[in-house]
N, C-alpha and C positions, 0 to 999 in steps of 0.2 A: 628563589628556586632551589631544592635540593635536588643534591645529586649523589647518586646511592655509593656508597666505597667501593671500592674493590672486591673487596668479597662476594658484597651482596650484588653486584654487576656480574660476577662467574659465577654466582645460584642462582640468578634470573637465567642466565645463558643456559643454566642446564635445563631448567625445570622446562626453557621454550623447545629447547632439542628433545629433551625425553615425550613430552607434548606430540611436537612432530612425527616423533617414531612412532609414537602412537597410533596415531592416526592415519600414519601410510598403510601399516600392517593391517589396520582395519580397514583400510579401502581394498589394500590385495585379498585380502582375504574376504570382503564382498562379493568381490568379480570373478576372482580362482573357483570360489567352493559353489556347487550345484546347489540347487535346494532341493530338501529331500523331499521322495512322494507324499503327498497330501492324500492319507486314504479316502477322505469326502469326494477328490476329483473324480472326476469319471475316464474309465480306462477301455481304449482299444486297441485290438490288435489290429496291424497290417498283415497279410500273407504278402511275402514280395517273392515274383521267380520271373524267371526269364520269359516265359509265357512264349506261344506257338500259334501260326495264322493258322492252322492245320484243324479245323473241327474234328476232325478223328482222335484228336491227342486229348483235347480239352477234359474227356474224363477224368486224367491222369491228376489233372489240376484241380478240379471241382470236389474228386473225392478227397482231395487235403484240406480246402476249404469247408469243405462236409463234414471234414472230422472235425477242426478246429471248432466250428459252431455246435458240435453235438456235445463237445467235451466243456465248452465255456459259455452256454445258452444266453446267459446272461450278459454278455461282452458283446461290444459291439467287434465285429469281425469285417472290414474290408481288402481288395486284393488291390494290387498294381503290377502291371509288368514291366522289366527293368531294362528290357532291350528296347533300344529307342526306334531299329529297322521296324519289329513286330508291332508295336504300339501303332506306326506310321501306315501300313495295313490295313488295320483295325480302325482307324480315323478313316480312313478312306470311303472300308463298307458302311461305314453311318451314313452317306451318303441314301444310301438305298437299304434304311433299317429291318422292314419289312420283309425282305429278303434272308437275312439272318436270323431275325425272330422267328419268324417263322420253324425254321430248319431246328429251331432249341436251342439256337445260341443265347444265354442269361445275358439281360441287359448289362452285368457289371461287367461281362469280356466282352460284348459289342463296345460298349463306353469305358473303356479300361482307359486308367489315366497314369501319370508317372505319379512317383514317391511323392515329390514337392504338390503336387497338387492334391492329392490322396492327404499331405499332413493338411491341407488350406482347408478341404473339406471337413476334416476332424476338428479340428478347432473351430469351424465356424458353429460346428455342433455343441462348441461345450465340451470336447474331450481335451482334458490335458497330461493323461497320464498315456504315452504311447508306446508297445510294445512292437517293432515291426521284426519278423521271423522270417529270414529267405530261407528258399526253396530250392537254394544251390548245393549241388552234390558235396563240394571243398569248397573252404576259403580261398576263392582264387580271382579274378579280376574281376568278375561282375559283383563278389560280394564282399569285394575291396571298394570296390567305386560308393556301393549301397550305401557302406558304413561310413565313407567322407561325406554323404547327404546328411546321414543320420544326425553325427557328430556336430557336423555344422548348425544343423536345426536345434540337437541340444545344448547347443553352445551359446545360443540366443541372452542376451542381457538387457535388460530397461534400465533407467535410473528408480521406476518404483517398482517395487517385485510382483506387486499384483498384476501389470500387464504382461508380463511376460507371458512367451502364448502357449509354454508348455511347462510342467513342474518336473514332468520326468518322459525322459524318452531314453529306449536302451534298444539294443540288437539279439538276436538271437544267435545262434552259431547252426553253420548248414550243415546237411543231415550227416558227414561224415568229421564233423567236427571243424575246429581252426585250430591255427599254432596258440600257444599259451600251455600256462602251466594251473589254469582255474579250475577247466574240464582238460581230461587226456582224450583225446582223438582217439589213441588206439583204441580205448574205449568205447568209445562210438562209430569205428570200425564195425567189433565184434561183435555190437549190437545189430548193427547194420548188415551185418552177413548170416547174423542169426532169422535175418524175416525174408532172406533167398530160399529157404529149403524146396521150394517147389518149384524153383528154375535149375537145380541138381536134381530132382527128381525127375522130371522129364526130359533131360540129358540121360539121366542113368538109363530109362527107358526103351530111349531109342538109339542106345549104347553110341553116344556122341560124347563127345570133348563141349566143354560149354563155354561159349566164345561172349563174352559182351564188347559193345560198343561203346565208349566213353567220348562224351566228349573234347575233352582237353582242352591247352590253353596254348599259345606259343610265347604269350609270355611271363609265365610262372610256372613253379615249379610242375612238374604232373607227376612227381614220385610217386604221389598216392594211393596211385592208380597200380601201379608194380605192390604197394606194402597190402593192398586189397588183394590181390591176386594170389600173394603167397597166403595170406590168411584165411582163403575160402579154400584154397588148397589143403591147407590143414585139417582147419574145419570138417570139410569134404571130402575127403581122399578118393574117396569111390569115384569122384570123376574129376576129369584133368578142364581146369577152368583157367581159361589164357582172356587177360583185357588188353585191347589195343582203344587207340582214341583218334578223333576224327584230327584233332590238332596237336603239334607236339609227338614227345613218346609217351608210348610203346607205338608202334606204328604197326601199318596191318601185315608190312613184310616180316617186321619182327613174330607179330603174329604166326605168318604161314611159319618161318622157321623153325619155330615149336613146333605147331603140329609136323610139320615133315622130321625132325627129329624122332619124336614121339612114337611117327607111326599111324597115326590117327588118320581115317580118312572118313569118318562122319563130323559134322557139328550140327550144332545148334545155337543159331547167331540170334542174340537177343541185345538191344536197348539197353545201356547202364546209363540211364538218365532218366532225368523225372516223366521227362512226355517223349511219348513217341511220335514226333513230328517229323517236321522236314527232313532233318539228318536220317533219322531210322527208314524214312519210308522212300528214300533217295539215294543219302549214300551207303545206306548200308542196304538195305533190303531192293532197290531199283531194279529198273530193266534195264537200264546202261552200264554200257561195258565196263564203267568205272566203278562202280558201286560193287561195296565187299563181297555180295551174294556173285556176284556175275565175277568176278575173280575168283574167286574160291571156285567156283563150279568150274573156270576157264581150267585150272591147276589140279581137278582132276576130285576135287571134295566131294563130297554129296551135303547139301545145305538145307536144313529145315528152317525158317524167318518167324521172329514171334514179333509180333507189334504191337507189343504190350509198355507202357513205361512204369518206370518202376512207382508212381505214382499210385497208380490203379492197385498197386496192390495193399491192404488195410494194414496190415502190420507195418508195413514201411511208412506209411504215411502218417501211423502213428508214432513214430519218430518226432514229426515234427511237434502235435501235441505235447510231447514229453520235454523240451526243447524249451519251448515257453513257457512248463509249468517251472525250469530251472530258472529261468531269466526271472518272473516274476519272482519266486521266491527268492534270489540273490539280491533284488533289491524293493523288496516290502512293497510287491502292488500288488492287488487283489484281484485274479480272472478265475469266473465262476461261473 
């Protein structure tokens, strides 16, 4: 039997260690690196937003879906709603479908499903390229939670690459941006306050202070909502535009104190949110004592209520179109 020297005992040693290294780095680097879109796959987009039991709101929702479909014909386009209360609702009326069809409710918000099931659906179709773009005002907890679905779904690994059930899935950023230094929010502020001009003009008209309703978060930040408010001010100078939000600050007292500073004893309380649902048509616009309208009136204001969300309006909701055509194009998928 031979037995190799010394030498060639520490160059076999090396050559198995070099080996080894090898081949670890090439397993981490299997499982770390995404694969990139496959332009042959087939791509859709999710619309995902908080969604509303409220059939008076649902316009607000439908026309962003409208757009989304009108600008990308060729894509397949489905929604889901991300609050699990609203969703819960909506299961219920199925019960008695006819009921709702009837009224014009679309079968996709009588049968709205969550995220996870919406990705189950798309893949069973054959889509593996998924764009999904919320419909939230800021990056803030509902479209933090989104993105740990998202994440997680594209975080998916087999041992062979062909099963894997999606090749690319990415996020969009909500209509007033997220933290990052990829796209600047202020950015998408200024856009965003540029497709208000006709909520200052019917302020200016009926020489009011222009009040919106937010509705905020209590547990993130709601700065936002204060850096919105001095920039429409800007923007707008012609009239004095104060945001309060249903959770969290600015709050509605901070609100009144402005206007009683100010001076001001008209407004115009309008929705700073996607759909004019529950919140708009309850706490802020309601017949109970607690609701903004019924405060402000108690303190002496004169209130005009618009129940519009910011939704319904095309320019803004052409927002989110533009939103996705940046997502796809930051990573090579094709919606058309």
């Amino acid at each position: 039997m031979l037995h190799p020297t010394g030498g060639e005992s520490m160059l076999q040693k090396i050559r198995l260690s070099a080996l080894a290294l090898f081949l670890s780095l090439f397993i981490f680097s299997s499982l770390s690196q995404a694969s990139p879109a496959k332009a042959e796959a087939k791509t859709a987009i999710i619309v995902a937003g908080f969604g509303t039991t409220v059939p008076e709101g649902l316009p607000a929702i439908l026309n962003i879906v409208d757009g989304v479909r009108k600008a990308y014909p060729n894509t397949e386009v489905r929604i889901c709603f991300t609050s699990n209360i609203i969703r819960k609702v909506w299961k219920k009326r199925q019960e008695n479908p006819q009921k709702w069809l009837s009224m014009g409710i679309p079968k996709e918000v009588l049968y709205v499903e969550n995220i996870i099931s919406v990705f189950g659906d798309l893949r069973e179709d054959g889509y593996r390229n998924i764009i999904v773009q919320p419909t939230h005002m800021f990056y803030m907890e509902q479209s933090h939670d989104l993105s740990q679905y998202v994440s997680a779904l594209a975080s998916i690994q087999t041992m062979k690459s062909k099963w894997r059930p999606y090749d690319a899935v990415f996020m969009g950023r909500p209509a007033l941006g997220m933290p990052g230094d990829i796209y600047s929010y202020h950015e998408d502020v200024a856009k965003a306050i540029a497709t208000l001009a006709a909520d200052v003009a019917l302020a200016q008209k009926e020489g009011a202070a222009l009040i919106y309703m937010g509705h905020g978060n209590e547990h993130w930040s709601t700065g936002i909502y204060a850096e919105v408010e001095n920039a429409m001010n800007k923007a707008y100078p012609q009239v004095t535009t104060i945001l309060g939000v249903v959770e969290g600050q600015p709050t509605l007292d901070d609100v009144v104190a402005k206007l009683q500073r100010a001076g001001i004893k008209k407004v115009v309380l309008k929705p700073f949110m996607i759909v004019a649902g529950d919140h708009a048509r309850n706490d802020m616009a309601g017949a109970e004592t607690d609701s903004w309208k019924s405060i402000l009136l108690e303190k002496g204001f004169k209130v005009e209520t618009v129940l519009h969300g910011l939704g319904e309006n095309d320019k803004f909701a052409r927002i989110f179109v533009e939103h996705i055509a940046d997502t796809a194009k930051m990573h090579n998928l094709q919606v058309r």
